[in-house]
C-alpha positions, 0 to 999 in steps of 0.5 A: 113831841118837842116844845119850842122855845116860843111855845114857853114864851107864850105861855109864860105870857099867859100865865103872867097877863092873867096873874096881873089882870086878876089883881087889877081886878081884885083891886078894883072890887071885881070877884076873884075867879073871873079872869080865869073864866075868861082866860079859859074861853080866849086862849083856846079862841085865840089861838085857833084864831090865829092859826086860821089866820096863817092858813087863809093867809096862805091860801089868799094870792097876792092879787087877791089880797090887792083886790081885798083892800082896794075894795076895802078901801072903797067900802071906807070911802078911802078909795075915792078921796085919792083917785084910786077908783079908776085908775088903780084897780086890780 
């Protein structure tokens, strides 16, 4: 098994975002241990989360990545402001 350099770097982020939110916390009257309680639930979350993300995204075309976001678009009420209803749709 081989540790990536990266892998290093997140987790030393990790480890310095929950030291700090749990002084912030502390310092603001919150209970000690609550940060960890969630840290324990969001980074696994997270990320399978992304990994989820880089496989969808490999598995979308690039059409159908058009597709989404002109619809998006349209479903903001972005699509019609600008003309791109009829004259660019995928």
């Amino acid at each position: 098994m081989t540790i990536r350099f990266y892998a290093l770097c997140i987790l030393a982020g990790v480890v310095v975002a929950v030291w700090l939110a749990g002084r912030r916390l502390t310092a603001r009257g919150g209970q000690p241990g609550v940060i960890l309680d969630i840290t324990m639930w969001a980074v696994p979350f997270g990320i399978v989360g992304g990994r989820q993300s880089e496989c969808s995204h490999s598995l979308v075309s690039r059409s159908q990545f058009r597709f989404a976001v002109w619809l998006t678009k349209l479903i903001q009420n972005q699509a019609g402001r600008n003309g791109e209803i009829g004259s660019k749709m995928p």
